[in-house]
C-alpha positions in Angstrom: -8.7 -19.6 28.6 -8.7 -15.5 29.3 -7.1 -13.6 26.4 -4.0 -12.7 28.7 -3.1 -16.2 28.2 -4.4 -16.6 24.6 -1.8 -13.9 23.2 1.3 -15.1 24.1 0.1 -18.7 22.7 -0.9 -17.2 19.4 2.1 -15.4 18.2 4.3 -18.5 20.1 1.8 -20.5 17.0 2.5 -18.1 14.8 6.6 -18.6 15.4 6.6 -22.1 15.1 4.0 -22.1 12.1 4.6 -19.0 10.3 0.7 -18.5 9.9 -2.6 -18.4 12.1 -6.2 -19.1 11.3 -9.2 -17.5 12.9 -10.7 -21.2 12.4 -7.8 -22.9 13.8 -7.7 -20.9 16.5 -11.1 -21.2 17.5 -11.0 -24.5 17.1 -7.5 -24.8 19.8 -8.8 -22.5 22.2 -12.9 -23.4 22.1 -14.2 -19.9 21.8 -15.9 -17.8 19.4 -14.6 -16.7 16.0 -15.3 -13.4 16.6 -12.9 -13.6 19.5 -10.5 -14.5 18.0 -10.8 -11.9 14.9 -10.4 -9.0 18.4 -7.3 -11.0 19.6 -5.7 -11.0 16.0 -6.8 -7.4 15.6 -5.6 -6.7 18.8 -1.9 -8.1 18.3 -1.8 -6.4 14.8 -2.9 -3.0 16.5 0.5 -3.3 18.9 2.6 -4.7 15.7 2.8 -7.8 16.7 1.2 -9.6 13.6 0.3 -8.6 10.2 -3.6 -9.4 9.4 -4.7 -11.5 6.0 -7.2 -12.7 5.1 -8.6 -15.9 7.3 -5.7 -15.3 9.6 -2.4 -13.2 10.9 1.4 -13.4 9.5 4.1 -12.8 11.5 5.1 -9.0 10.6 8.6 -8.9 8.7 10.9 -6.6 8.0 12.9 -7.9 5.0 10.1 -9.7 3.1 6.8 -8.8 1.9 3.6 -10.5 2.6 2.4 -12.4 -0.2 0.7 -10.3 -2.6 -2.7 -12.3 -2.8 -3.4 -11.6 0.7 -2.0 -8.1 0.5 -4.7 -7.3 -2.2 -7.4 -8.7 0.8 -6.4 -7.0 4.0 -7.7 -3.6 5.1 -9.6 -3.7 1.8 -12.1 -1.6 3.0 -9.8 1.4 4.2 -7.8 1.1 0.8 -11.5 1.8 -0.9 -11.9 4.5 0.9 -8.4 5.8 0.6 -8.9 5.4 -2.8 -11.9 7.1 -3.4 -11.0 10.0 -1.9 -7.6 10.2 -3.6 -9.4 9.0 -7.0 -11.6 12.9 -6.3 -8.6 14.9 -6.5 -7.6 13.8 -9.8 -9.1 16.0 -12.0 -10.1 15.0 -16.0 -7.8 15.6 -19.0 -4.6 15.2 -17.2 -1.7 12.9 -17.2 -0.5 10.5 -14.2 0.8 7.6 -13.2 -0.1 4.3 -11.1 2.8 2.3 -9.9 3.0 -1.1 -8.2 0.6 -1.8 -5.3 -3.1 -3.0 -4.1 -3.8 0.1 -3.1 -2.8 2.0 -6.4 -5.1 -0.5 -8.2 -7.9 0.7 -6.2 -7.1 4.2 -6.9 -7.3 2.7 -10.5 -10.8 1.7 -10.2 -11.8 4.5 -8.8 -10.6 6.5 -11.8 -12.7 4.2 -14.2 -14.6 6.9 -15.1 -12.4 9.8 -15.8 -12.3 11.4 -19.0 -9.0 12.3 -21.5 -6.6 10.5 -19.0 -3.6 9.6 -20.1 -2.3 7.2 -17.8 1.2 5.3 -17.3 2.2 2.6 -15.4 4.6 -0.1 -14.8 1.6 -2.7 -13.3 -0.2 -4.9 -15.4 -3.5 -5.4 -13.3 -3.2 -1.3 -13.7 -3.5 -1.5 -17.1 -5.8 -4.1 -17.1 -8.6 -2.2 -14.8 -8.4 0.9 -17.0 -8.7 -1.0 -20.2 -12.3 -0.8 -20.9 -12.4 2.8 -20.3 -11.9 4.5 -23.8 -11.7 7.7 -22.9 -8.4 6.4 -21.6 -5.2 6.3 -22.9 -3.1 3.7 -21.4 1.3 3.5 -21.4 2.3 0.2 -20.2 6.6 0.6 -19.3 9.1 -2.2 -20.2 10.8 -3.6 -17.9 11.5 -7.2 -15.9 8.1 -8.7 -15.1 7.9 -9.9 -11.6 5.4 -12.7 -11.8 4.0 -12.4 -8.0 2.2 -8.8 -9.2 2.2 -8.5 -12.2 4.6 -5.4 -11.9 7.3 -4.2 -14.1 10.6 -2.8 -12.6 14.3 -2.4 -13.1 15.9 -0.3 -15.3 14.2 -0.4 -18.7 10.9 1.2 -16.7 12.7 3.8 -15.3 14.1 5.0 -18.9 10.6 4.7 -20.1 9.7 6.6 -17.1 12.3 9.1 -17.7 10.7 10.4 -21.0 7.8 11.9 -19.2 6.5 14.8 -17.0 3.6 13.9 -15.2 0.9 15.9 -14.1 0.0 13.2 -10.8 1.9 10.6 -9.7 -0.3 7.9 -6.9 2.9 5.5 -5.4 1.6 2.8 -2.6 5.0 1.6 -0.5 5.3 -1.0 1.9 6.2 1.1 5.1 6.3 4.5 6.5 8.6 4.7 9.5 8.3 7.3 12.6 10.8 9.7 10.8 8.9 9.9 7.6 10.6 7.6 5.3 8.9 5.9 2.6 10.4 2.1 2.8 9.9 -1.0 0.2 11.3 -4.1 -0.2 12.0 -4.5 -3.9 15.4 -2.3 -4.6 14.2 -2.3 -8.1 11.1 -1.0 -7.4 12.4 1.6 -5.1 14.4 2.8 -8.3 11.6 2.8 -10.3 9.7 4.9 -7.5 12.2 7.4 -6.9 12.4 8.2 -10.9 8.2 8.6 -10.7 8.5 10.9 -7.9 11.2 12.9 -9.8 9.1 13.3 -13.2 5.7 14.1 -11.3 4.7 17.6 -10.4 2.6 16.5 -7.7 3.0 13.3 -6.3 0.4 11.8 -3.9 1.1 8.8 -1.5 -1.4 6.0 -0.6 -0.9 4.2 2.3 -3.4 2.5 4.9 -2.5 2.3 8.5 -0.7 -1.4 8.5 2.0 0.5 7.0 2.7 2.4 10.3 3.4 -0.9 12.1 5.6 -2.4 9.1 9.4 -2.0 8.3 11.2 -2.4 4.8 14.6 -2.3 4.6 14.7 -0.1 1.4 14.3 3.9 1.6 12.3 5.4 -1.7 12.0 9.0 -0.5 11.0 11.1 2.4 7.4 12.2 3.4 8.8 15.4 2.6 9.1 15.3 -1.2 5.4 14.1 -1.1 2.5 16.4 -2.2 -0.5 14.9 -0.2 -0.9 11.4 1.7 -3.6 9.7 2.0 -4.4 7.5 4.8 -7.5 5.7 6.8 -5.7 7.0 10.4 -4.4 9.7 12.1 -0.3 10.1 12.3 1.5 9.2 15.4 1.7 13.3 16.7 5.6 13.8 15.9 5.2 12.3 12.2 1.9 14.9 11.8 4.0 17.5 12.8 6.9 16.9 10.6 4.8 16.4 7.8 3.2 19.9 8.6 6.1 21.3 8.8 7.4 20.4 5.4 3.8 21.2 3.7 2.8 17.5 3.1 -0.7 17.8 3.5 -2.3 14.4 5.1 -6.1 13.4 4.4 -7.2 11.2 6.9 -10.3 9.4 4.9 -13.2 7.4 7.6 -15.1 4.5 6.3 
């Protein structure tokens, strides 16, 4: 079967099933694994899926993908977002890490800092960061949500409220064609919009599956962001808004 008839049979699987496989597919269709990873990349390329690992989602606009397999896909370009963004924080600062896979990469990647002091309202934050000593480390209150490991509400926005940080690194669930900085947690979009207002500079970390995505809750505009980082170049109208506000985007390569 040509791939102009595999497409349409895929996502019609992926409607009725809520989930694809590379296996099963390659299994239905008798072809090659690898084929099937260039039909699944090529659907998530034109938004038509969302990529995990093994397999593709159907891409949603009111519900986030499970956060297992959002810690899995694009892991590589969240490394290398993450490295790069990781360089720019200098030692002997303050800054913190909210919720996300890709701000726990950033994490790792600031393992070996010195004289950080570092809050957050994510637990697997804390955790990474925990055996470097030259770290100190501010866990928020706040209502645990069990799927992450994050803390949100109100209680970690007070906590938040009682500092001014030097850096801020935020991860989000979308960015749409006009800029806007979308999640899907209304409490974590609180606690987000409190860490952008206590930061001096406030970076953003966001892969390109983010581009293709929709949330339905607004944290901020690119516009009250310092620097974003990100493994692709921006559609041409969102580069040019974002150079016209001074948002400076670093495009890393892998």
């Amino acid at each position: 079967m040509s791939q102009t008839f595999r497409l349409p049979e895929i996502l019609e699987i992926a409607r009725r099933e809520g989930k694809v496989t590379v296996d099963g597919l390659a299994e239905r269709f008798g072809v090659t694994l690898q084929t099937i990873r260039r039909d699944l990349t090529e659907l998530a390329e034109a938004g038509r899926l969302e990529r995990v690992h093994g397999g593709a989602v159907l891409p949603s606009g009111t519900t986030n993908i499970v956060y297992e397999e959002r810690r899995s896909l694009n892991a590589d370009a969240k490394a290398s977002i993450a490295e790069t963004c990781a360089a720019r924080i200098p030692n002997d600062i303050s800054v913190f890490l909210n919720i996300g896979t890709s701000t726990e990469a950033v994490a790792r990647g600031l393992s070996r800092h010195t004289g950080l002091l570092v809050v957050t309202n994510n637990l697997t934050i804390a955790n990474i960061l925990a055996p470097n000593e030259s770290c100190e480390v501010i866990v928020t209150g706040g209502s645990l949500r069990r799927s992450d490991g994050g803390l949100v509400g109100s209680l970690a926005a007070e906590t938040i409220r009682q500092f001014k940080f030097d850096f801020a690194v935020i991860g989000c669930s979308a960015l749409d064609e006009e800029g806007d900085i979308l999640d899907f947690d209304i409490q974590e979009v609180g606690v987000s919009q409190a860490i952008i207002r206590q930061s001096r500079r406030t970076f953003l970390v966001a892969d390109h599956s983010k581009l293709t995505r929709s949330a339905p809750a607004r944290i901020a505009s690119l516009s009250e962001i310092d620097t974003l980082f990100t493994d692709t170049p921006l559609p041409p109208a969102l580069a040019r808004r974002c150079a016209d506000w001074g948002t400076d985007v670093i495009t890393t390569t892998l």
